[in-house]
KOLROLO-159920 format. One record per atom (N, C-alpha, C, O): x, y, z; residue number from 1; chain; atom name; residue in three letters. Coordinates in steps of 0.05 Angstrom, whole numbers. Example, Ala and Ser with C-alpha at 12.3 -4.5 7.8 and 13.67 -1.06 7.14 Angstrom:
NODE      xx      yy      zz  num  cadena  atomo  residuo
NODE     264    -114     156    1       A      N      ala
NODE     246     -90     156    1       A     CA      ala
NODE     264     -66     156    1       A      C      ala
NODE     285     -66     169    1       A      O      ala
NODE     257     -45     142    2       A      N      ser
NODE     273     -21     143    2       A     CA      ser
NODE     258       1     157    2       A      C      ser
NODE     268      23     161    2       A      O      ser
REM end
This chain:
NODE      xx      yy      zz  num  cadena  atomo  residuo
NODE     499     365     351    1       A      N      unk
NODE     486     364     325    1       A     CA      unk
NODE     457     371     328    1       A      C      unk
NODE     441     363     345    1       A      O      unk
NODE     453     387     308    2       A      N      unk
NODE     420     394     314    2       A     CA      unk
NODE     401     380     295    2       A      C      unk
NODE     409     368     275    2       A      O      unk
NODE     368     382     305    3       A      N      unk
NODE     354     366     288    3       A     CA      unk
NODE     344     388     268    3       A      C      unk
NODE     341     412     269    3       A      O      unk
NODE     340     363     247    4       A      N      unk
NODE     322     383     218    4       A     CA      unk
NODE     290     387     233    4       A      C      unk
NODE     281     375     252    4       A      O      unk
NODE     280     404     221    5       A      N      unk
NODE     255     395     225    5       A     CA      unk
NODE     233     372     212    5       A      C      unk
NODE     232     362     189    5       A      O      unk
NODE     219     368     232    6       A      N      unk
NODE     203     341     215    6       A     CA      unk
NODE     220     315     228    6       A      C      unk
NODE     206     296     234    6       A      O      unk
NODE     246     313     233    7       A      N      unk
NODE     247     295     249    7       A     CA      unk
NODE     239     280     272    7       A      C      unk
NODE     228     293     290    7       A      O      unk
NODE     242     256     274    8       A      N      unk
NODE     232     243     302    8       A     CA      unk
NODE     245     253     334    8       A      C      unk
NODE     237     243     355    8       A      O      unk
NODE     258     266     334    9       A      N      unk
NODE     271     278     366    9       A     CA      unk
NODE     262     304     352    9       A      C      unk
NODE     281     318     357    9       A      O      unk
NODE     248     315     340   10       A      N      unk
NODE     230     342     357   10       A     CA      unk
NODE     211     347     376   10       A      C      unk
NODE     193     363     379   10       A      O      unk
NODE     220     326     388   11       A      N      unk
NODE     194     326     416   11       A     CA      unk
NODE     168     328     396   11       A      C      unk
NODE     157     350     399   11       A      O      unk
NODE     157     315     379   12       A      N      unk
NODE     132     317     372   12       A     CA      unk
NODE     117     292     389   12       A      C      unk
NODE     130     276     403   12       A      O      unk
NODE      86     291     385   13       A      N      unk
NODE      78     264     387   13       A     CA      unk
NODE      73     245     371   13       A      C      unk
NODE      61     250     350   13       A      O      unk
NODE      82     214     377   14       A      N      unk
NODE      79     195     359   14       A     CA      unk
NODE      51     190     350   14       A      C      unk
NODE      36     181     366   14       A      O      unk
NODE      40     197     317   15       A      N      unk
NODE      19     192     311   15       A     CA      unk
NODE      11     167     303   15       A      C      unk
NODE      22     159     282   15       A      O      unk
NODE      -9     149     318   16       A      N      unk
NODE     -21     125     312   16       A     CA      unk
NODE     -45     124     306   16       A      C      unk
NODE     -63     138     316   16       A      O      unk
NODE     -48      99     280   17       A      N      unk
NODE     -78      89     278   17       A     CA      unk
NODE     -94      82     292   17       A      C      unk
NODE     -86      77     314   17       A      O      unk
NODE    -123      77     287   18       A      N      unk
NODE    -131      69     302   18       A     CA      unk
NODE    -129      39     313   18       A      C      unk
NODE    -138      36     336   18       A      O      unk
NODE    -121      20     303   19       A      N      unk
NODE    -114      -7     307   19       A     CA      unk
NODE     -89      -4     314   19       A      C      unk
NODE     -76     -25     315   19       A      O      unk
NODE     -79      16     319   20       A      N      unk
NODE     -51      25     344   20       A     CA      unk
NODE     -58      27     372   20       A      C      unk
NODE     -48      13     390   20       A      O      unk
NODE     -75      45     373   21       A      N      unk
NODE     -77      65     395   21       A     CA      unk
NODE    -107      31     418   21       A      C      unk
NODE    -111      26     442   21       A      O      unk
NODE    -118      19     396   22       A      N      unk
NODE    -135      -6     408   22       A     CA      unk
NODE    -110     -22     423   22       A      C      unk
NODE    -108     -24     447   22       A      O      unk
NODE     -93     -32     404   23       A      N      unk
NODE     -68     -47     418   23       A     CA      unk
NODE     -56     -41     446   23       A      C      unk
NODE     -52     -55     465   23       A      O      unk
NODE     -51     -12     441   24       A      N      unk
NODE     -34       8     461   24       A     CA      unk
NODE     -55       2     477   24       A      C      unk
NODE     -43     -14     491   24       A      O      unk
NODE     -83       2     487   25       A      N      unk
NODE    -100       2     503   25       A     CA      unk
NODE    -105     -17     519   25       A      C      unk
NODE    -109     -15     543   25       A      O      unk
NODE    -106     -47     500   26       A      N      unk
NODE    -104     -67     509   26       A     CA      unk
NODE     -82     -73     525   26       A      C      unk
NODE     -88     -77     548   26       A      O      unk
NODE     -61     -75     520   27       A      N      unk
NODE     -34     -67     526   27       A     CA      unk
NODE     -36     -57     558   27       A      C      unk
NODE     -27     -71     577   27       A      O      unk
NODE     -45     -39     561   28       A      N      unk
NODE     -44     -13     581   28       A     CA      unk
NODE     -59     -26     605   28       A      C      unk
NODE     -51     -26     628   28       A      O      unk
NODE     -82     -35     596   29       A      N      unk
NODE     -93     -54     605   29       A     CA      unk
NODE     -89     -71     621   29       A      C      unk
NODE     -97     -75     644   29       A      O      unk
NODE     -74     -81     605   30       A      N      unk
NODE     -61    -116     622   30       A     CA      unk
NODE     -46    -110     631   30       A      C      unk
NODE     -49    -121     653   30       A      O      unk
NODE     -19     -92     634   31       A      N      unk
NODE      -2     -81     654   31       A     CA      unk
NODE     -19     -66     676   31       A      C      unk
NODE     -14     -72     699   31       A      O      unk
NODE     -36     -48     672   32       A      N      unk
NODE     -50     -41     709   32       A     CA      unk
NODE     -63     -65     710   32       A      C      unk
NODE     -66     -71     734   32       A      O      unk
NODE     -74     -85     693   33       A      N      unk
NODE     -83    -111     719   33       A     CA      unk
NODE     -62    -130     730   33       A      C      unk
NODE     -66    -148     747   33       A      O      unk
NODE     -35    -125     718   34       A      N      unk
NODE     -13    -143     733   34       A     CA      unk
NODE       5    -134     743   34       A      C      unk
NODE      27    -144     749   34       A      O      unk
NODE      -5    -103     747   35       A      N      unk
NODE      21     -86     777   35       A     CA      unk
NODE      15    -100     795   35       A      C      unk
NODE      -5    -114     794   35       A      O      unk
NODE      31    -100     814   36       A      N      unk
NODE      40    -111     844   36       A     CA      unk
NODE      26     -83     864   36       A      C      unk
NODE      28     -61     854   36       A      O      unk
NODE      15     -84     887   37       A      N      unk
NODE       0     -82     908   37       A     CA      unk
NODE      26     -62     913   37       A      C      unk
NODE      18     -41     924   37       A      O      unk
NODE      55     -62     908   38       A      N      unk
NODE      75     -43     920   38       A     CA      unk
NODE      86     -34     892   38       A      C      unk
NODE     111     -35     889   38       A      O      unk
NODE      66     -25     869   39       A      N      unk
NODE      74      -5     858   39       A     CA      unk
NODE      72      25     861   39       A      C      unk
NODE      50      34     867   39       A      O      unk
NODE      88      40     859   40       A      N      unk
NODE      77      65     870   40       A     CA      unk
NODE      50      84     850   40       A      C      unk
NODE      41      83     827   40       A      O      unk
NODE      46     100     874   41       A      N      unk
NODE      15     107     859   41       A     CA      unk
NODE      15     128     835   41       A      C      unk
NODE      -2     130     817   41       A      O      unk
NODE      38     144     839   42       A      N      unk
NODE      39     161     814   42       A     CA      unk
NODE      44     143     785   42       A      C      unk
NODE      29     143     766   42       A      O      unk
NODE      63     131     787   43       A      N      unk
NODE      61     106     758   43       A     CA      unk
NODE      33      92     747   43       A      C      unk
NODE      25      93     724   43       A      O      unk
NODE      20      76     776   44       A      N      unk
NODE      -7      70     769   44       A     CA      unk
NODE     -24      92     757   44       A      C      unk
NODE     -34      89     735   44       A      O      unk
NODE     -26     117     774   45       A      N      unk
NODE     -40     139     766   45       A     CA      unk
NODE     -29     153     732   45       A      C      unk
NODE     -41     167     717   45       A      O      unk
NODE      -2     143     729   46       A      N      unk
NODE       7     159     706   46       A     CA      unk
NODE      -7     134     682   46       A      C      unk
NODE     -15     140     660   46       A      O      unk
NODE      -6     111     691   47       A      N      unk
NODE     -18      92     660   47       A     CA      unk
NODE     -59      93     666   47       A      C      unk
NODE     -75      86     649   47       A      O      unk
NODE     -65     100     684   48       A      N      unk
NODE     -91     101     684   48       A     CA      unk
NODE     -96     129     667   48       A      C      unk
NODE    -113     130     650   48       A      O      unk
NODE     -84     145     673   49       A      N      unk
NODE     -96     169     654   49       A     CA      unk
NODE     -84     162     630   49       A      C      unk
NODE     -96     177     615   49       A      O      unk
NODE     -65     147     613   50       A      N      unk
NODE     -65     140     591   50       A     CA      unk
NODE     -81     126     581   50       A      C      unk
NODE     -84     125     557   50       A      O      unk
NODE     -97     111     599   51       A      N      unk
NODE    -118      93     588   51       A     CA      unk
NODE    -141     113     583   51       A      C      unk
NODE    -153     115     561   51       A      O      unk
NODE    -144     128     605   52       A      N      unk
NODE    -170     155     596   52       A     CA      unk
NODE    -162     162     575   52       A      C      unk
NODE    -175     147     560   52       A      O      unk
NODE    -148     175     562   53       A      N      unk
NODE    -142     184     532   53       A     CA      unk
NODE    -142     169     520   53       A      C      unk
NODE    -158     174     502   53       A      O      unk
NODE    -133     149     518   54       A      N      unk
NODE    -127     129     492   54       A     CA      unk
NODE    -167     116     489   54       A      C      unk
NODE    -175     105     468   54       A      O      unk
NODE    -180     120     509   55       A      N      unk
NODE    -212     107     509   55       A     CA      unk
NODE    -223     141     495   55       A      C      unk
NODE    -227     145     472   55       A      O      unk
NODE    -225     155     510   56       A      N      unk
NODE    -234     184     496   56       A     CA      unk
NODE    -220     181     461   56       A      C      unk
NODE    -235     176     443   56       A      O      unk
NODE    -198     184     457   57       A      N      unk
NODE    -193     181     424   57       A     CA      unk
NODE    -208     157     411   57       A      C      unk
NODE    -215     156     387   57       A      O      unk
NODE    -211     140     431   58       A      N      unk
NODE    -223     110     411   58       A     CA      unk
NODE    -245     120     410   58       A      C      unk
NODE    -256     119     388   58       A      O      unk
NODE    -259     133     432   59       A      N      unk
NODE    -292     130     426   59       A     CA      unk
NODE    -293     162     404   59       A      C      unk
NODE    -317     162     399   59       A      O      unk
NODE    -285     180     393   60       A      N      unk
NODE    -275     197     373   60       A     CA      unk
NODE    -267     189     347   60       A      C      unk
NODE    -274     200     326   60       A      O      unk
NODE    -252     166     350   61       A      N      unk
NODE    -252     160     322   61       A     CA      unk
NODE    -271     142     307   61       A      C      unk
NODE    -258     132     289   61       A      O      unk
NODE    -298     134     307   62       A      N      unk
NODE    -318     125     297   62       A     CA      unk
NODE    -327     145     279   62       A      C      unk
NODE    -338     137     259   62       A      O      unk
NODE    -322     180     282   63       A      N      unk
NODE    -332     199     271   63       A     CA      unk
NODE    -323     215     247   63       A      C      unk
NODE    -335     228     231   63       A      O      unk
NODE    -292     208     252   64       A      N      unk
NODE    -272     208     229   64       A     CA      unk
NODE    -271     180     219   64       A      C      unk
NODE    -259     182     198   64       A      O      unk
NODE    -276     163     221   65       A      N      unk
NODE    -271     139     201   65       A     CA      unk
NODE    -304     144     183   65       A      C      unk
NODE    -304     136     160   65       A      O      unk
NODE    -323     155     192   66       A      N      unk
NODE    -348     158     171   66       A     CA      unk
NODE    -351     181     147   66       A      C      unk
NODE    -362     183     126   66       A      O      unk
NODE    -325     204     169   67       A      N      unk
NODE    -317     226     138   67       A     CA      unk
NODE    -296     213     124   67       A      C      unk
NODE    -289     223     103   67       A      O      unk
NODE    -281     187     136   68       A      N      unk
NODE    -261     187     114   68       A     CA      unk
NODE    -278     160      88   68       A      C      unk
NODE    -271     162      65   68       A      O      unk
NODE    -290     146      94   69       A      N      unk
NODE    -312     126      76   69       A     CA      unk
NODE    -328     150      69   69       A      C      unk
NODE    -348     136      65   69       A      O      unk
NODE    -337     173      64   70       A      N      unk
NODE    -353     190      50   70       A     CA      unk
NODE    -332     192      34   70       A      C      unk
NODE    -335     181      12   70       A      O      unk
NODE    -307     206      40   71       A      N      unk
NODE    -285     214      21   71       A     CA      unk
NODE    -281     201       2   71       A      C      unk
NODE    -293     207     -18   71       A      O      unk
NODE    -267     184       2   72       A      N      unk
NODE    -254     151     -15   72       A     CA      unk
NODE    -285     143     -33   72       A      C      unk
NODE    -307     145     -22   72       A      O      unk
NODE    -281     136     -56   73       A      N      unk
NODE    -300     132     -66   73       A     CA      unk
NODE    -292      89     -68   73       A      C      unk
NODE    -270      78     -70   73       A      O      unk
NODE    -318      78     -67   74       A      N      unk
NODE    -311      42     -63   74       A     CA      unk
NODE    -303      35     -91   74       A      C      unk
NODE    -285      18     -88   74       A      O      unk
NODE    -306      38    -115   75       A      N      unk
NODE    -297      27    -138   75       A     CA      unk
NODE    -303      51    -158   75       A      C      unk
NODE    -316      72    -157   75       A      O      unk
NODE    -285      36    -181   76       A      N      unk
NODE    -274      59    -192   76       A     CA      unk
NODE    -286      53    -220   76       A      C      unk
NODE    -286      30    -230   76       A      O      unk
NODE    -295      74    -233   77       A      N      unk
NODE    -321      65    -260   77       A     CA      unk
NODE    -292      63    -283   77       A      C      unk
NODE    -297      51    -304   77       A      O      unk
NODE    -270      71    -280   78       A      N      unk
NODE    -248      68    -303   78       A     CA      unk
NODE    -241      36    -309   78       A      C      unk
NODE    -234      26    -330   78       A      O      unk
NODE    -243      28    -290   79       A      N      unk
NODE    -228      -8    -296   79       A     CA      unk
NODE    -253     -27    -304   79       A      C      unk
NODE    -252     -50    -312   79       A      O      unk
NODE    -279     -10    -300   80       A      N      unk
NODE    -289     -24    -316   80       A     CA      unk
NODE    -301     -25    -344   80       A      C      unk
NODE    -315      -6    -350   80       A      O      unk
NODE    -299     -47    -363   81       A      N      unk
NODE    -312     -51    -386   81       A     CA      unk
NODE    -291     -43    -408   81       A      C      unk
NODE    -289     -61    -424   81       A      O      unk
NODE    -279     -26    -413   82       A      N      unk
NODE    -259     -23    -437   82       A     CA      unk
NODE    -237     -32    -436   82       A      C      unk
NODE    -226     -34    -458   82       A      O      unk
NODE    -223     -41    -416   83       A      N      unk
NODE    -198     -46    -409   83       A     CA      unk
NODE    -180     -32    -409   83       A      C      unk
NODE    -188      -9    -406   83       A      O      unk
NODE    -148     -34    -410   84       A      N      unk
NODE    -128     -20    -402   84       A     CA      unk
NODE    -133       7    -441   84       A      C      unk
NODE    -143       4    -463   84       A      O      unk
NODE    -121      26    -428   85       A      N      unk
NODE    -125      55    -444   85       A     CA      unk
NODE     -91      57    -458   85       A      C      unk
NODE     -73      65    -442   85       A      O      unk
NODE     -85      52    -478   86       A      N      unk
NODE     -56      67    -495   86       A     CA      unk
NODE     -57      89    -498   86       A      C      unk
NODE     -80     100    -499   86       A      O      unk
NODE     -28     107    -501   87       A      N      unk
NODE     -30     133    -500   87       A     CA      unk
NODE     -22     119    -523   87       A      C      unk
NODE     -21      95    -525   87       A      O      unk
NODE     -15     140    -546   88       A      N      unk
NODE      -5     143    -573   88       A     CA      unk
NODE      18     169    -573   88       A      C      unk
NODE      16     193    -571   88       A      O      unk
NODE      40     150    -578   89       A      N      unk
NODE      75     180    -581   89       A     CA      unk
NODE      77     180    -614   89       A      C      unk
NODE      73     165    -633   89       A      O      unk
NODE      84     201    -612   90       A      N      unk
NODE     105     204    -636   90       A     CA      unk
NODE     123     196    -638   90       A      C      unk
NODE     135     191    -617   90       A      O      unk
NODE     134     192    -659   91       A      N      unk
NODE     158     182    -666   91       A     CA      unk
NODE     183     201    -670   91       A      C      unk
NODE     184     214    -690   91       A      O      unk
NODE     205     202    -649   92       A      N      unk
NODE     220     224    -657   92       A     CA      unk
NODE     229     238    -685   92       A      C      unk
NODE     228     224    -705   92       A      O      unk
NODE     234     259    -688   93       A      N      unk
NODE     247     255    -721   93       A     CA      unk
NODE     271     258    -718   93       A      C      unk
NODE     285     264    -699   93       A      O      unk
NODE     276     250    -748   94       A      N      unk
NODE     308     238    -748   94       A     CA      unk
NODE     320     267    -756   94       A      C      unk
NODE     306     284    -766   94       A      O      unk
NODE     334     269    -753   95       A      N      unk
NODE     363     297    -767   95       A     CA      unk
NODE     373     290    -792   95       A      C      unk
NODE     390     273    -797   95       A      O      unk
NODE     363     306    -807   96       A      N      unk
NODE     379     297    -840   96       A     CA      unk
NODE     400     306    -840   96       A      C      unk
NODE     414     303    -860   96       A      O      unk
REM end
């Protein structure tokens, strides 16, 4: 059976927030400080360079989170002072 595209098994990568990718870090973290002395070194070496990326993206996203607070505006001038807005319908007409 084959995949559509846009699905999750297209070998893409999993995109996380930033209060993801902090977790995943921490995380990453505490497992290389509680390997065992007879783990092998390519595994150690393979979660230490996950930690280099996952610290390079963290220290990157401080720069996108200040274009996305430019974007987003904080409150919104419609909700205040007049209250909720009615549209006005017509009334179908009837068929004589």
């Amino acid at each position: 059976m084959r995949a559509f595209h846009g699905q999750m098994s297209d070998n893409q990568p999993i995109r996380r927030s930033l209060p993801e990718k902090q977790k995943q870090l921490r995380d990453l973290r505490e497992t290389l400080a509680t390997m065992k002395s007879h783990t092998s070194p390519a595994l150690r070496e393979s979660v230490q360079k996950r930690i280099r990326q996952l610290e390079s993206e963290i220290s990157a996203a401080p720069a996108l989170k200040t274009a996305e607070k430019r974007r987003a505006p904080t409150g919104s001038a419609s909700t205040t002072g007049a209250g909720p807005q009615r549209t006005l319908r017509r009334r179908p007409e009837r068929g004589i």
